[in-house]
C-alpha positions as CSV (number, residue, x, y, z in Angstrom):
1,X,8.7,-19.3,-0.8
2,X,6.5,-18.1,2.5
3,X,7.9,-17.6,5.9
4,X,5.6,-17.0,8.9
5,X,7.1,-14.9,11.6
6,X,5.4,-14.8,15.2
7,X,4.0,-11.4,16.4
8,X,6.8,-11.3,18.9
9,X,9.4,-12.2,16.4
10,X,8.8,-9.9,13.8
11,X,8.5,-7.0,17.0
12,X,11.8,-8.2,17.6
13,X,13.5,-8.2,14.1
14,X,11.5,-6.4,11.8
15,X,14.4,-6.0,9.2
16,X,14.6,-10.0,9.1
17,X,10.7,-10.1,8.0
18,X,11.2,-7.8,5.4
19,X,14.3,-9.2,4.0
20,X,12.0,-12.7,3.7
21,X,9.3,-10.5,2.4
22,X,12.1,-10.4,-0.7
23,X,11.7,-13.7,-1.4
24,X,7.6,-13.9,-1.1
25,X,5.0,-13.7,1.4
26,X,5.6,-13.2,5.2
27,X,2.8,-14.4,7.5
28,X,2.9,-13.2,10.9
29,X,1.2,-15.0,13.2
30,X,-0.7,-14.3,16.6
31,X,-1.2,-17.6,18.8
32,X,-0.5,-19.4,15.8
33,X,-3.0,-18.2,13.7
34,X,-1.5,-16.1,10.5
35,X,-3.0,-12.6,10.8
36,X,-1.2,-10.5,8.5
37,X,0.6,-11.0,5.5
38,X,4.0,-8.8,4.4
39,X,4.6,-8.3,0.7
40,X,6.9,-5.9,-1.1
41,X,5.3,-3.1,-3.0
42,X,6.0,-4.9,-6.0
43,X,4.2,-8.0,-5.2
44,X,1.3,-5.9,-3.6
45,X,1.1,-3.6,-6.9
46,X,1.2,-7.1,-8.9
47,X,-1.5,-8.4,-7.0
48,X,-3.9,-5.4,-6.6
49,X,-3.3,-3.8,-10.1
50,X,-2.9,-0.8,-8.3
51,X,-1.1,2.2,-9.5
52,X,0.9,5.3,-8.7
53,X,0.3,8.6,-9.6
54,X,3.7,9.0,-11.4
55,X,2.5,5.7,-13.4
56,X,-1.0,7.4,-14.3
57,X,1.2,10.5,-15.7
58,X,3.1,8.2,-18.1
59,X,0.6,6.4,-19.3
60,X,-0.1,7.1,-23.2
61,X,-4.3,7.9,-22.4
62,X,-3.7,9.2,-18.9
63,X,-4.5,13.1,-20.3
64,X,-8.4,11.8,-20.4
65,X,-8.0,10.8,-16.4
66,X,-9.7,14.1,-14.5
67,X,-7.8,15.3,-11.5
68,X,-9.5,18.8,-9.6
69,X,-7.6,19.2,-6.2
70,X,-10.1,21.6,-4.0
71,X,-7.7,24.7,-3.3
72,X,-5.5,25.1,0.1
73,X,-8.1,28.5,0.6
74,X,-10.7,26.3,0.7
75,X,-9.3,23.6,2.9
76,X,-8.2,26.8,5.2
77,X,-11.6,28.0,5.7
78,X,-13.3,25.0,6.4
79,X,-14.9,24.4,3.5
80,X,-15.7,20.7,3.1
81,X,-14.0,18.6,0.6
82,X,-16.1,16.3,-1.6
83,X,-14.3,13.4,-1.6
84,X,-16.8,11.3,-4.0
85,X,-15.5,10.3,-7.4
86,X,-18.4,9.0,-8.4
């Protein structure tokens, strides 16, 4: 079941949105239009495939995933951070 909140309503009660957000999507609106959409994790996780760290760690073949932090010392003196995981 989908809901659609107005911008000004869902500013107003937030907690109601994500209490409907329960139950499936929310769209909130502006002049009518839907221009976001609310989901719970779970449904956005479902949707996206997307997973957690912790769920990586449990996962039977997650030893083979690579994971090299840079060091706080290098962070500290400015060093940059390759963020390419190419």
């Amino acid at each position: 079941m989908t809901r659609a909140f107005s911008s000004r309503d869902f500013n107003q009660d937030t907690a109601a949105a994500k209490r409907a957000a329960k139950d499936g999507p929310v769209f909130i609106t502006d002049r009518g239009e839907a221009a976001y959409v609310l989901l719970t994790i779970e449904a956005y996780r479902r949707l996206t495939g997307s997973k957690t760290l912790g769920d990586l760690i449990g996962m039977e073949d997650g030893a083979d995933i690579d994971f090299d932090p840079p060091r706080m010392g290098d962070i500290a003196r400015g060093t940059p951070v390759d963020l390419d995981f190419d």
